[in-house]
Every structure is written in C-alpha cells, then in structure tokens.
N, CA, C and O atoms as a MOPAC input file, in Angstrom:
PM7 MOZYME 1SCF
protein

 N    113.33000 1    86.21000 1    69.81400 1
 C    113.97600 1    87.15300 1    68.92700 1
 C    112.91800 1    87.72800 1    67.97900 1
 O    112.14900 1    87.00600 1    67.34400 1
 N    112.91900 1    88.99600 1    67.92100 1
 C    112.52400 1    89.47600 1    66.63900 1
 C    112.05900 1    88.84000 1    65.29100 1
 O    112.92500 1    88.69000 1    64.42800 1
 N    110.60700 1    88.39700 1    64.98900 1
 C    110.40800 1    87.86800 1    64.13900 1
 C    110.69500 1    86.18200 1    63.37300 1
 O    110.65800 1    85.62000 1    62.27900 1
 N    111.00300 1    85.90200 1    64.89900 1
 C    111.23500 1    84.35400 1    64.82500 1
 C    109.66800 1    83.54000 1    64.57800 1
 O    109.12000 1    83.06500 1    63.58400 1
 N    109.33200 1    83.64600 1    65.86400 1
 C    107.56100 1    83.48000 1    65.61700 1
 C    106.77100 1    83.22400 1    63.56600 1
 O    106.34000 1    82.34200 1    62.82400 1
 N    107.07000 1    84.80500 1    63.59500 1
 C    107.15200 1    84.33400 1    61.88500 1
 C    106.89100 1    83.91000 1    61.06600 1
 O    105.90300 1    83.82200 1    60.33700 1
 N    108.44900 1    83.37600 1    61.16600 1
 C    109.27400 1    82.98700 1    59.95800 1
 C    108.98600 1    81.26700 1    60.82500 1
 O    108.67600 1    80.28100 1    60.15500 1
 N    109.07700 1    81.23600 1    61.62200 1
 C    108.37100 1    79.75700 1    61.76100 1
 C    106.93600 1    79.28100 1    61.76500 1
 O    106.57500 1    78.10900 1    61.65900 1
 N    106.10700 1    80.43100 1    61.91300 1
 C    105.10700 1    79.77600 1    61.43300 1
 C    104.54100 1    80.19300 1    59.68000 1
 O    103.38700 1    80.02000 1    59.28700 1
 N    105.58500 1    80.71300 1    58.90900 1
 C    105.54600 1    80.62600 1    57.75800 1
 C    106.19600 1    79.79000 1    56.91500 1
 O    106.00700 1    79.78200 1    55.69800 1
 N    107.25800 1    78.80300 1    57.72800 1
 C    107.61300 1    77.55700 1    57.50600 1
 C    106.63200 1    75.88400 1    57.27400 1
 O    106.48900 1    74.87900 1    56.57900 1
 N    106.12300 1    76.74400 1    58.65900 1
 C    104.98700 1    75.48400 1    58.99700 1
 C    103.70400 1    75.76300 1    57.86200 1
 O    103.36200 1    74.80600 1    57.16800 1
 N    103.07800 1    76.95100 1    57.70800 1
 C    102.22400 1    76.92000 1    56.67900 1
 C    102.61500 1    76.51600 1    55.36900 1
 O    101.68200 1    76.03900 1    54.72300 1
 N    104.38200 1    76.59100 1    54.42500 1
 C    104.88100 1    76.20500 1    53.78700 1
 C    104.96700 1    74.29500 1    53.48100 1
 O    104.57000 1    73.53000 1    52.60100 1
 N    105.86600 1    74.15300 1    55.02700 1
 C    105.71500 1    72.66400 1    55.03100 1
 C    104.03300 1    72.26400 1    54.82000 1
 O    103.68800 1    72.05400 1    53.65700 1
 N    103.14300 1    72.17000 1    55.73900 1
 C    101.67300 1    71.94100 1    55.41900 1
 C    101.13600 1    71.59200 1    54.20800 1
 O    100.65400 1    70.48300 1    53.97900 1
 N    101.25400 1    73.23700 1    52.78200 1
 C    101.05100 1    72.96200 1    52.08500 1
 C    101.54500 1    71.99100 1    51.29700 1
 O    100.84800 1    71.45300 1    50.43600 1
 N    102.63400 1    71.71300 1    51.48700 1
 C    103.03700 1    70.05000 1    50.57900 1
 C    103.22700 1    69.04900 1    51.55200 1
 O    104.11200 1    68.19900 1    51.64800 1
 N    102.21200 1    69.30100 1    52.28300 1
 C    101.54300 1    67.62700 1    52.66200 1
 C    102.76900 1    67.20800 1    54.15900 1
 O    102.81000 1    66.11900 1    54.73100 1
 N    103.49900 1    68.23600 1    54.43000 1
 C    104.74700 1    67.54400 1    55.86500 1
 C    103.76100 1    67.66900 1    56.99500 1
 O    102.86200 1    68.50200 1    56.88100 1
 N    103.83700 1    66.97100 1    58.00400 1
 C    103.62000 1    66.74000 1    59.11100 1
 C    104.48400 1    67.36000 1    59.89000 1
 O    105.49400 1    66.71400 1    60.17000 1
 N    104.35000 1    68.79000 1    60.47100 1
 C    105.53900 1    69.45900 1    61.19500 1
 C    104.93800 1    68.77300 1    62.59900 1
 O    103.78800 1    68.99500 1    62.97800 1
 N    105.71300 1    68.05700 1    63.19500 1
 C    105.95200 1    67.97200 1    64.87400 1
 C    106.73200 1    68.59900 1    65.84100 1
 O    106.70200 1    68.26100 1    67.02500 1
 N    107.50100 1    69.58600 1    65.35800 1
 C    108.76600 1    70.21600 1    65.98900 1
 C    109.14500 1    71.19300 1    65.50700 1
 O    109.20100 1    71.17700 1    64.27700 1
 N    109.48500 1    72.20700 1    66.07400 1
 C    110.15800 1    73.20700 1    65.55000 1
 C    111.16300 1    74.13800 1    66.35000 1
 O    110.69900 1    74.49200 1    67.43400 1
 N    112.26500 1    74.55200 1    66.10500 1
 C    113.44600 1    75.20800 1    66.36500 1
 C    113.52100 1    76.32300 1    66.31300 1
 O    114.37300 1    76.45700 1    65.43400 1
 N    113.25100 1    77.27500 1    66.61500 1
 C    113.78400 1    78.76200 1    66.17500 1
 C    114.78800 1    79.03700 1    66.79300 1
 O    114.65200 1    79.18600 1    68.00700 1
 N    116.68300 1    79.26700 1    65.95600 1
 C    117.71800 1    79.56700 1    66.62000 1
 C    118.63200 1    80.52800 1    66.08400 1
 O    119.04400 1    80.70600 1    64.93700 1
 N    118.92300 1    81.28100 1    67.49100 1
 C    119.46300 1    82.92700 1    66.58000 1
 C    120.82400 1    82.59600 1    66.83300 1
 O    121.17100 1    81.64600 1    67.53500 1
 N    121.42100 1    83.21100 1    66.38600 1
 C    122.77100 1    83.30800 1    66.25300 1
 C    123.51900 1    84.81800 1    66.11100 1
 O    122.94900 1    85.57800 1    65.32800 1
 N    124.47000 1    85.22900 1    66.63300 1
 C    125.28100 1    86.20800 1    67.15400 1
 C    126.69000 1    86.29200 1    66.43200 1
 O    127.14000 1    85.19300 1    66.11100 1
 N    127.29000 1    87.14100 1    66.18900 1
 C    128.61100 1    87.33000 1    65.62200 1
 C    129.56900 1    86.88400 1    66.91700 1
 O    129.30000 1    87.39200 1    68.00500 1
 N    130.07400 1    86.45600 1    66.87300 1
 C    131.95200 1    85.94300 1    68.22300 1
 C    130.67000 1    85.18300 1    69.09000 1
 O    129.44700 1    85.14000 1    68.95600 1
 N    131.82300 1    84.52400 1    70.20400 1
 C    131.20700 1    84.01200 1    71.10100 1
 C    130.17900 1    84.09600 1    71.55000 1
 O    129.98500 1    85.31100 1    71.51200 1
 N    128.82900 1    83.40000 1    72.22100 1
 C    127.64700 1    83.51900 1    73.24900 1
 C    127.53100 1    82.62700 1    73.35200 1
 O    126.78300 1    81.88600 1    72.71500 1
 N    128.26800 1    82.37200 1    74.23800 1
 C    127.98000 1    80.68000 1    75.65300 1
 C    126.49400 1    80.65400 1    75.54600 1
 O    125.89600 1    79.79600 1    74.89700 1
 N    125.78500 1    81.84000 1    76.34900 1
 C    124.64300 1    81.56200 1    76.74300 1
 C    123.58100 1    80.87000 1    75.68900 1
 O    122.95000 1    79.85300 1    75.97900 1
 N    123.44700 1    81.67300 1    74.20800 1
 C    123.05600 1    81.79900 1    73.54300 1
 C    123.00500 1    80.43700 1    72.96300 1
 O    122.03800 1    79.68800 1    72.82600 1
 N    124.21700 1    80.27800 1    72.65900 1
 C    124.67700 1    78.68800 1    72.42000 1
 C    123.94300 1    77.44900 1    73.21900 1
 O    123.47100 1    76.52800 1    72.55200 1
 N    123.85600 1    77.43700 1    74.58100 1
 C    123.32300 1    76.49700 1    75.14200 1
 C    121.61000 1    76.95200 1    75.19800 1
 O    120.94000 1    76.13600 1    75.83300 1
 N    120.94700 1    77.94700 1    74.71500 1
 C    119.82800 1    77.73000 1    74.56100 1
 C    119.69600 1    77.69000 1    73.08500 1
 O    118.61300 1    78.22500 1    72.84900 1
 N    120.13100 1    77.40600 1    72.21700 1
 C    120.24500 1    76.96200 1    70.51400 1
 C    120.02600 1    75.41600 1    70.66700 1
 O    119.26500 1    74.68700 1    70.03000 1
 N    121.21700 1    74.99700 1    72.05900 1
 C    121.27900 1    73.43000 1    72.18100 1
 C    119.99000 1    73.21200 1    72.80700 1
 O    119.39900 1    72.27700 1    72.26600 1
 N    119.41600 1    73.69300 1    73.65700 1
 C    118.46400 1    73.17400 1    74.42700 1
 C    117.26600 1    73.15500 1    73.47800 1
 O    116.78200 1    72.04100 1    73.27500 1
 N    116.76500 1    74.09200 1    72.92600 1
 C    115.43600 1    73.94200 1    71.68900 1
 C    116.29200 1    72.87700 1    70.69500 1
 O    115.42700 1    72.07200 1    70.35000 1
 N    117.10400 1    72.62200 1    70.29400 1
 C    117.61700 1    71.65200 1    69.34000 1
 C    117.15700 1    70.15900 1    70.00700 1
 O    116.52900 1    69.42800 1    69.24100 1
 N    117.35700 1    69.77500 1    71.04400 1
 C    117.48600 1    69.25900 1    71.83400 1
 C    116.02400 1    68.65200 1    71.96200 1
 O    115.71700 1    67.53500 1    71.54500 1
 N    115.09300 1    69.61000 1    72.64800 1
 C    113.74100 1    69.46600 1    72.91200 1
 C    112.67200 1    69.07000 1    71.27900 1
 O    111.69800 1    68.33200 1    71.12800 1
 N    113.31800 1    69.82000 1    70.45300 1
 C    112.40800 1    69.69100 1    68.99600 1
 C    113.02700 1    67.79200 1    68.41200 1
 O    112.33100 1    66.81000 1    68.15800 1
 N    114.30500 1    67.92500 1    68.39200 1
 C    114.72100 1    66.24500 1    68.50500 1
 C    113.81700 1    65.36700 1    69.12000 1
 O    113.22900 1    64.54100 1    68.42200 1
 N    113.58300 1    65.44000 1    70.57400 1
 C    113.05300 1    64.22400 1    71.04500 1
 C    111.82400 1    64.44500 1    70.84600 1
 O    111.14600 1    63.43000 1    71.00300 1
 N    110.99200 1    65.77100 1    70.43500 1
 C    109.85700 1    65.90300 1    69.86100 1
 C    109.59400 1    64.54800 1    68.51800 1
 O    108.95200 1    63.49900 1    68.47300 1
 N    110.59200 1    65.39200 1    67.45900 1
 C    110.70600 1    64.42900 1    66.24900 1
 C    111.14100 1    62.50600 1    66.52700 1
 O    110.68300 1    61.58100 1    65.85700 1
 N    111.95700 1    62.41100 1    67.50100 1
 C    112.30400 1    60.88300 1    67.72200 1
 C    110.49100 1    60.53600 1    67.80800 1
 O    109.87200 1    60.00700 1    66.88500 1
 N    109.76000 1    61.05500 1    69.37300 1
 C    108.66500 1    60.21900 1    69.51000 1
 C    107.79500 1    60.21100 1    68.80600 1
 O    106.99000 1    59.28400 1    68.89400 1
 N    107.60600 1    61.27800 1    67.79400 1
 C    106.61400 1    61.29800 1    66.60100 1
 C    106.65600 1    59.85300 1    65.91200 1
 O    105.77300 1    58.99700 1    65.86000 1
 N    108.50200 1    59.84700 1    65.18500 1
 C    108.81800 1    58.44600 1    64.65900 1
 C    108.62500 1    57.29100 1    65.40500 1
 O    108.76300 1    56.30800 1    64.67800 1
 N    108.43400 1    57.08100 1    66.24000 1
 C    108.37100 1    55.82400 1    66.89800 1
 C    107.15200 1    55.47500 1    67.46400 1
 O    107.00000 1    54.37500 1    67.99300 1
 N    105.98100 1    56.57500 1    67.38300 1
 C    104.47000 1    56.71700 1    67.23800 1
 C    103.87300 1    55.86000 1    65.99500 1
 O    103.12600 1    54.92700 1    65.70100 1
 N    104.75900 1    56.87300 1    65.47200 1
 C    104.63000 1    55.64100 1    63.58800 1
 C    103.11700 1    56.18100 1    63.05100 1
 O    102.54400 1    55.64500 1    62.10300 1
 N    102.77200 1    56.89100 1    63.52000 1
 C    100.98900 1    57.25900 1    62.95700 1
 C    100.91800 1    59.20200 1    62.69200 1
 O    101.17200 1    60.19700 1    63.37100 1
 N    100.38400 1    58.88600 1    61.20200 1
 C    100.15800 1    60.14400 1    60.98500 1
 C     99.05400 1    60.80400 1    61.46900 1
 O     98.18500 1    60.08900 1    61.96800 1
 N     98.86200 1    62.06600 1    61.44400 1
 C     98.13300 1    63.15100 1    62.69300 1
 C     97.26600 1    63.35600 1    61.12800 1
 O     97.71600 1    63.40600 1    59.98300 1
 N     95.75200 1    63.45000 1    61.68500 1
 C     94.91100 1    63.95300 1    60.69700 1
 C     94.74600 1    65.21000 1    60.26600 1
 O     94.32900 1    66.10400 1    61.00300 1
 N     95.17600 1    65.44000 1    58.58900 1
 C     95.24300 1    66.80200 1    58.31800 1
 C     93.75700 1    68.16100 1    58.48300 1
 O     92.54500 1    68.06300 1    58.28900 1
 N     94.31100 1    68.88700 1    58.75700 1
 C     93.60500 1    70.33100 1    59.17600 1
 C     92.61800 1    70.29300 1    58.05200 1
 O     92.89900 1    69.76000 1    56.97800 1
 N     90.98500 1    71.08800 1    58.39400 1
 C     91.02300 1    71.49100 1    56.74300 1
 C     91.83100 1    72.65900 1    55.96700 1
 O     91.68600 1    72.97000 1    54.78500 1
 N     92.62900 1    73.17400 1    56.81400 1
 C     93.47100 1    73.98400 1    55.76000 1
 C     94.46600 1    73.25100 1    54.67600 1
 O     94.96100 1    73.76200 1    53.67100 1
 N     94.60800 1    71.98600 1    55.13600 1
 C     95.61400 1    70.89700 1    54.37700 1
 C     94.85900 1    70.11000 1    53.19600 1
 O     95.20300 1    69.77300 1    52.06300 1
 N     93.72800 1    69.97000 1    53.92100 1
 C     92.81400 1    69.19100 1    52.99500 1
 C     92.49900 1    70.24100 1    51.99000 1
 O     92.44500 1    69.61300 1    50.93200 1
 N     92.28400 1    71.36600 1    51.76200 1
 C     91.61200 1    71.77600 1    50.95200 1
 C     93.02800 1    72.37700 1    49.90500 1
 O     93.11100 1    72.42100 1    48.67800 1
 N     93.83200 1    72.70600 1    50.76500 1
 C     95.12800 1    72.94900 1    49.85200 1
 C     95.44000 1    71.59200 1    48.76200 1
 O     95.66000 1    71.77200 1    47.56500 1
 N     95.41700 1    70.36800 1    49.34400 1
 C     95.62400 1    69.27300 1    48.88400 1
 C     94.50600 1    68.86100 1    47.48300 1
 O     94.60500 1    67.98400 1    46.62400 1
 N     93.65600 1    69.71500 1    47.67500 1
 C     92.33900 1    69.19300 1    46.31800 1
 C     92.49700 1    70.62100 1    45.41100 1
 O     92.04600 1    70.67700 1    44.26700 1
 N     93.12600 1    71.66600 1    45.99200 1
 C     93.12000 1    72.62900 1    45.19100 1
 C     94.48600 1    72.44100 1    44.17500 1
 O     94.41900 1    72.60900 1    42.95700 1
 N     95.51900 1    72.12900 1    44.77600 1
 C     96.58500 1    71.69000 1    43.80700 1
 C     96.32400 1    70.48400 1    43.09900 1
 O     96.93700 1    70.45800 1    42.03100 1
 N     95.78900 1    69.70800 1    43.26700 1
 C     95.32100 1    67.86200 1    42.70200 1
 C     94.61200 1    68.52000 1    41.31000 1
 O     94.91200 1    68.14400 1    40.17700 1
 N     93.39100 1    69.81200 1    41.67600 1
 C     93.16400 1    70.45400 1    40.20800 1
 C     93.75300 1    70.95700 1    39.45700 1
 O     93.71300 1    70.68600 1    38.25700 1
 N     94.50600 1    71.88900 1    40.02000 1
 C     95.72000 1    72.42000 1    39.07200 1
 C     96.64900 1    71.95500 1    38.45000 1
 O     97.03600 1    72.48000 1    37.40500 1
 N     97.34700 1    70.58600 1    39.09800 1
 C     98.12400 1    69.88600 1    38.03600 1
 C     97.85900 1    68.80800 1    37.29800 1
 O     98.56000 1    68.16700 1    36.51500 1
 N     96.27500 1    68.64400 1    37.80100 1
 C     95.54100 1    67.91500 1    37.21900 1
 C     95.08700 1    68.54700 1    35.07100 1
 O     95.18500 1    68.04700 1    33.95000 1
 N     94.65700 1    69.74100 1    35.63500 1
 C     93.99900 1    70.62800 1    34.81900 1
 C     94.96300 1    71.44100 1    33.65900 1
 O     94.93200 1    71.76300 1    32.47100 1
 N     95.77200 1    71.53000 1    34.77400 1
 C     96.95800 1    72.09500 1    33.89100 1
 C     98.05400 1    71.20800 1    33.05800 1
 O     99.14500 1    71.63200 1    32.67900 1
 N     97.62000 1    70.09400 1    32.88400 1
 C     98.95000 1    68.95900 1    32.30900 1
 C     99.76800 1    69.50000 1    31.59000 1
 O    100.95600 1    69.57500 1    31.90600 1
 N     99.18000 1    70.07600 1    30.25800 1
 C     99.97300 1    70.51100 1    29.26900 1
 C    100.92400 1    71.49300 1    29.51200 1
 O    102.00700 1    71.52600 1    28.92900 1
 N    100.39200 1    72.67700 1    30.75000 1
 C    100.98700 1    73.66300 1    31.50000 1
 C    102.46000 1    73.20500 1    31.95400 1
 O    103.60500 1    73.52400 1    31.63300 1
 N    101.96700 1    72.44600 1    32.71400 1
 C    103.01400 1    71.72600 1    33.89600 1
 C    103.50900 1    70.40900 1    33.77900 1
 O    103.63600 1    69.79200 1    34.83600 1
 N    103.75400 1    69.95800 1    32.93900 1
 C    103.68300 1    68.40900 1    32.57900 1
 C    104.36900 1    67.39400 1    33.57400 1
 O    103.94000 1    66.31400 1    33.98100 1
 N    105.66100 1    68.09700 1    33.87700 1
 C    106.14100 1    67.59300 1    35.08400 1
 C    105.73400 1    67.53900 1    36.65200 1
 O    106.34100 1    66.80800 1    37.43500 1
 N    104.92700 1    68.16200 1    36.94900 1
 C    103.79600 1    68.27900 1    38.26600 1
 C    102.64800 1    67.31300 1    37.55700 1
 O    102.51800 1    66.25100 1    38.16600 1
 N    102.09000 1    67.40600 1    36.80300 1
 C    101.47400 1    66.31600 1    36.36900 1
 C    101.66400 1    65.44800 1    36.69300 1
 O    100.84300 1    64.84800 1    37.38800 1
 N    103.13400 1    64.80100 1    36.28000 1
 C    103.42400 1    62.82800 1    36.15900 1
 C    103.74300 1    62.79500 1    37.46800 1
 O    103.50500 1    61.66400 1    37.89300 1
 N    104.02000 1    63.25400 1    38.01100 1
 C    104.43500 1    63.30100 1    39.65600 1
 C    103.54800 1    63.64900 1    40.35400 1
 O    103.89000 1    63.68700 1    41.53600 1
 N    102.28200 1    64.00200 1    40.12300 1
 C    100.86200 1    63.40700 1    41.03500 1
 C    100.55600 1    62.09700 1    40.32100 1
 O    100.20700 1    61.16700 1    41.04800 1
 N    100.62200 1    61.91100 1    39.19800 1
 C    100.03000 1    60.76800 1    38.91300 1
 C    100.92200 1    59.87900 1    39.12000 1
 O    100.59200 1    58.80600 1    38.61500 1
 N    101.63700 1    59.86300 1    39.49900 1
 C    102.75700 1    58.71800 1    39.50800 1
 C    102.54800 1    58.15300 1    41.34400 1
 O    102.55000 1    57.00400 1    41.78700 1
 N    102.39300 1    59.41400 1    42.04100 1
 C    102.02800 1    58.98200 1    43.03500 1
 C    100.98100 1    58.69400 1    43.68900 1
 O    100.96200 1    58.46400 1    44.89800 1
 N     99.57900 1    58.67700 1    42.59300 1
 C     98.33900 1    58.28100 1    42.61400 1
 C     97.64400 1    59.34300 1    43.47200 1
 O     96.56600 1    59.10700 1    44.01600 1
 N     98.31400 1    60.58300 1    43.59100 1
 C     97.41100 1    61.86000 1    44.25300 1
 C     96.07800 1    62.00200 1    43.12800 1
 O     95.03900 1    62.31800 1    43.70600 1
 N     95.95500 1    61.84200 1    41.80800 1
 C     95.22500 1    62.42300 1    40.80600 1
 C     93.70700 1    61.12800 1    41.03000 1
 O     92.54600 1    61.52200 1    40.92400 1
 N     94.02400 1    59.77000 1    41.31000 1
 C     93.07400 1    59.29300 1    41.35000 1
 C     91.97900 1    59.47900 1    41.93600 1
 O     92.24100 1    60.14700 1    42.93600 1
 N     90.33400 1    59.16300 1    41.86100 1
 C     89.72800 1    60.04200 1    42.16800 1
 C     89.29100 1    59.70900 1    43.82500 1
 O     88.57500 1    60.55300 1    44.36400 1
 N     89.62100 1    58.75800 1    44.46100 1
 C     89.16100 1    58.45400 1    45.30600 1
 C     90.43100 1    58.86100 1    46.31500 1
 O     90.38700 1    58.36100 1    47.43800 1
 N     91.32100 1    59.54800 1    46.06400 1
 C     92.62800 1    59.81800 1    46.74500 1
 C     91.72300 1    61.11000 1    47.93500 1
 O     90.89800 1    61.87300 1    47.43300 1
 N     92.00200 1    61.16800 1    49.31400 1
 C     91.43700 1    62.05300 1    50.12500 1
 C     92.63000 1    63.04200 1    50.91000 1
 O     92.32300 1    63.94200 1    51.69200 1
 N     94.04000 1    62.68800 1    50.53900 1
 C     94.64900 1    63.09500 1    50.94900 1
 C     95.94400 1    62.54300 1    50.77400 1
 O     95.99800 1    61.33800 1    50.53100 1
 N     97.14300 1    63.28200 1    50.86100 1
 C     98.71800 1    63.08800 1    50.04500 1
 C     98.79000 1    61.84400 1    51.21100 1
 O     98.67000 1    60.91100 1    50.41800 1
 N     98.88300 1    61.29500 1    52.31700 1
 C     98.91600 1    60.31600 1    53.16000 1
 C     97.71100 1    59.65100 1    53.40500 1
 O     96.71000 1    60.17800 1    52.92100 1
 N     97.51300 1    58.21700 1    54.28800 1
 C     96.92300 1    57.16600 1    54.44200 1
 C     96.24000 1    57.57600 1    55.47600 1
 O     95.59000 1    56.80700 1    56.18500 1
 N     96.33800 1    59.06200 1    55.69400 1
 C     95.82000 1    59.33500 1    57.30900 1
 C     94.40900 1    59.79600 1    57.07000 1
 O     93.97100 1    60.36000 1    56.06800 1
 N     93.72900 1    59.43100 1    58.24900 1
 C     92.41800 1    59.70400 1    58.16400 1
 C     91.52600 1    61.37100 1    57.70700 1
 O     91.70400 1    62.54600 1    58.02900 1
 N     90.97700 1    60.96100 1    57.20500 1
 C     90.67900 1    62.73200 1    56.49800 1
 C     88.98100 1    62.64400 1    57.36100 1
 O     88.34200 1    61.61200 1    57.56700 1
 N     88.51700 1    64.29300 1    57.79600 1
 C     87.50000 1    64.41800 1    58.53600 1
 C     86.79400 1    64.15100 1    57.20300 1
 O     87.32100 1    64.29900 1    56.10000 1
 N     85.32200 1    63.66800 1    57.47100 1
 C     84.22000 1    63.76700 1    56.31400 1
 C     84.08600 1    64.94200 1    55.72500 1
 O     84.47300 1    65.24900 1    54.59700 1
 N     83.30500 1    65.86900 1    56.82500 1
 C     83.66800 1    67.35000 1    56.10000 1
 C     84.25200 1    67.80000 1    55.36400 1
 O     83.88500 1    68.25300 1    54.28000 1
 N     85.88400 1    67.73800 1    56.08000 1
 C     86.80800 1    68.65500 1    55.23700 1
 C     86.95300 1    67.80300 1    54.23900 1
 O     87.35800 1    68.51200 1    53.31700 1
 N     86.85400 1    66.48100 1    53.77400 1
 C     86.74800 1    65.70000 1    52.65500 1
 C     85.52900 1    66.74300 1    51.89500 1
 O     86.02200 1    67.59300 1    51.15500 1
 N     84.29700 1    66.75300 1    51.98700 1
 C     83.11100 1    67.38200 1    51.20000 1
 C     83.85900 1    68.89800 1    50.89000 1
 O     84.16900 1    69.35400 1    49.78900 1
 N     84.04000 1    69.52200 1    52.25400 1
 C     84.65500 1    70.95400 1    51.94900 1
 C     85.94500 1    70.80000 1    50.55900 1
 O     85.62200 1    71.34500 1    49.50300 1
 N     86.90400 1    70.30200 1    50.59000 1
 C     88.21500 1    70.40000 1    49.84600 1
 C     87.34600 1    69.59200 1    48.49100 1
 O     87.52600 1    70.29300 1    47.49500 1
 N     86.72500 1    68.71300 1    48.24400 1
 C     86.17000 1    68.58400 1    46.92700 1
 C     85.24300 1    69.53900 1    46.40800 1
 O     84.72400 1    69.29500 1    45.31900 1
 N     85.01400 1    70.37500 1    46.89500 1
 C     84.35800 1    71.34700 1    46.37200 1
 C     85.18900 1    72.10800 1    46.11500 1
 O     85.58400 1    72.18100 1    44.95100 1
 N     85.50400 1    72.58500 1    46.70100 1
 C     87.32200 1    73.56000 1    46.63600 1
 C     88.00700 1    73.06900 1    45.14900 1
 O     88.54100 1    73.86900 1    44.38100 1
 N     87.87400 1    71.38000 1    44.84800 1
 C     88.43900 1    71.55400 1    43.72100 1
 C     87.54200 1    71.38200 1    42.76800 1
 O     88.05700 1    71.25500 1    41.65700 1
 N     86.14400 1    71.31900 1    42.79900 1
 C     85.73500 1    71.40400 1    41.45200 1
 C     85.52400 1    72.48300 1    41.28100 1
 O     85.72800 1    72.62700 1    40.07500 1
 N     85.17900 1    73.59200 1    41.76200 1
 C     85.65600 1    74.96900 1    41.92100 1
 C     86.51400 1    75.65100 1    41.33700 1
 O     86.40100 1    76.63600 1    40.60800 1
 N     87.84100 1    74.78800 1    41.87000 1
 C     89.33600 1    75.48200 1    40.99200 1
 C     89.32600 1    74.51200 1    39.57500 1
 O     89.59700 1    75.06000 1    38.50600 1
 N     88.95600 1    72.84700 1    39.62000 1
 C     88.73700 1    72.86000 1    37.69600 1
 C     88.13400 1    73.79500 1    37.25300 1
 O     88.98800 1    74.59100 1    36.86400 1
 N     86.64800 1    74.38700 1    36.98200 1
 C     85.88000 1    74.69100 1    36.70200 1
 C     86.33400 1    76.25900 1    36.67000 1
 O     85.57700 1    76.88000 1    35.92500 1
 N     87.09800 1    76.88800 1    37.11300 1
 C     87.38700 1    78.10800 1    37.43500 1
 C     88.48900 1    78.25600 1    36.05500 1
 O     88.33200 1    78.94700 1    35.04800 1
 N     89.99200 1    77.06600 1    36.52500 1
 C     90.71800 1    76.97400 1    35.00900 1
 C     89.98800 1    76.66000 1    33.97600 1
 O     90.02200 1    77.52900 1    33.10500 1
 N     89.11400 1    75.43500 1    33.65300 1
 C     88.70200 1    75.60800 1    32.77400 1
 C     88.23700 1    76.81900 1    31.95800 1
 O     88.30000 1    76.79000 1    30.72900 1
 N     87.71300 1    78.01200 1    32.70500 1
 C     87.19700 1    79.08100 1    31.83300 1
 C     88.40500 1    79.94700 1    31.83700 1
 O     88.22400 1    80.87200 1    31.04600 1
 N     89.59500 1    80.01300 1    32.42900 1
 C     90.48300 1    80.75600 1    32.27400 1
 C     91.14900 1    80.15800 1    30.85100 1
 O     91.69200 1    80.79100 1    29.94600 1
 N     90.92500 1    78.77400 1    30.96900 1
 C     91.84200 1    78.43400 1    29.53200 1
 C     91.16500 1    78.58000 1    28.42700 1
 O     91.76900 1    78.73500 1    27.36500 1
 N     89.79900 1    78.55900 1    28.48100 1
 C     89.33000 1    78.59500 1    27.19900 1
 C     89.48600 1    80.02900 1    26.79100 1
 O     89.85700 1    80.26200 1    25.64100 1
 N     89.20300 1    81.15900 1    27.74400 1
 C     89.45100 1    82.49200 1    27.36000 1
 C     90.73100 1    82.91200 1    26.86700 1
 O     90.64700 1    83.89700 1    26.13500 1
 N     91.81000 1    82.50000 1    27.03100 1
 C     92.78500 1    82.28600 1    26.36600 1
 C     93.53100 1    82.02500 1    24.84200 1
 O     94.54400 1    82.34800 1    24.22200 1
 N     92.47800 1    81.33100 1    24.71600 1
 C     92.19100 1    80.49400 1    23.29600 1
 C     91.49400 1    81.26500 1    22.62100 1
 O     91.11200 1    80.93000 1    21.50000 1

C-alpha cells in the first residue's frame, strides 16, 4: 500500500531511538465494509511478525546495536545529562536507570562494537560541550 514502507520504517527509526529492539514488523491496511481477501493477508503478516517476535523471545539475547543507536544513545545521555535543571524528570530517569554512569555503553547489556563505542563518545562530548556554550550564552 501506499506509503506503508514509510511509516514503518519511521517507526523503526522511532523505536531504535529509545533503545527497542524491533524484530518484526506488520504493515496492515484496512478498507471500509467487508475484504475477505484483505483480511486474511492482515492475518497472515500478523501471523508471520508473531512468530518472528515469539523466537526473538525465546532466543533471549539482545542483537548488537547499530552505530546509529549507539550514537543516538550518547547523544541523549548528554542532553539529559546536561540539561538537568531543563528536564529534571529525564534526568532522574536516566539516572535512576544508571544510563548517566560513565562507563554505561549502551541502554542494554548487549554488546556494543569498540568503534561505535569511540564514535558515540565523541558524539557526546561534542553535544556536552556544544550545550554547554549554548547555556552559557543564554545567561
């Protein structure tokens, strides 16, 4: 359909950025009155993205993030790092979940490439260093 493509892979770049592990995905259109047909291929991708998601869970192991994840992941860690007073509530809720500590490489236990580890810490001393002069100009 028209613009399904998308809107699902602007889901998946969405999910990503806060750290989901997309394994599956659905795109299902829907029609005004009846479509049998339509209907049983809604069921069948429903169907196929399910047992996608069952064997993921029962894999039990997270998939190592992209560096597009990694670096998203150190660029926000600065910002609500940097921004406390801003955001206070994004604040306590990295720190609460120990994203802010400094040895944290990623929102999960999953293995992070070296690289994109070096790449995404640069990325965020970058974005401190960047707020920092936005806030002081401010002032």
């Amino acid at each position: 359909m028209v613009g399904e493509k998308d809107v699902l892979d602007y889901l998946d770049t969405v999910a990503d950025i806060w750290g989901f592990d997309v394994v599956a995905r659905a795109g299902l259109v829907t029609q005004p009155g009846p479509t049998p047909g339509l209907a049983r291929e809604n069921e069948r991708k429903l169907d196929r993205a399910a047992r996608s998601f069952f064997r993921a869970l029962a894999e039990g192991r997270a998939r190592r993030p992209g560096l597009r994840s990694v670096v998203v992941f150190h660029a926000q860690r600065a910002s609500f790092d940097e921004l406390a007073d801003v955001a206070p509530a994004d604040h306590a809720y990295w720190k609460e979940l120990g994203w802010l500590n400094p040895g944290v490489r990623y929102y999960t236990s999953a293995a992070v490439n070296p690289l994109y580890d070096i790449v995404g810490r640069v990325v965020e001393w970058n974005t401190r260093r960047q707020i920092r002069r936005d806030l002081a100009a401010m002032r």
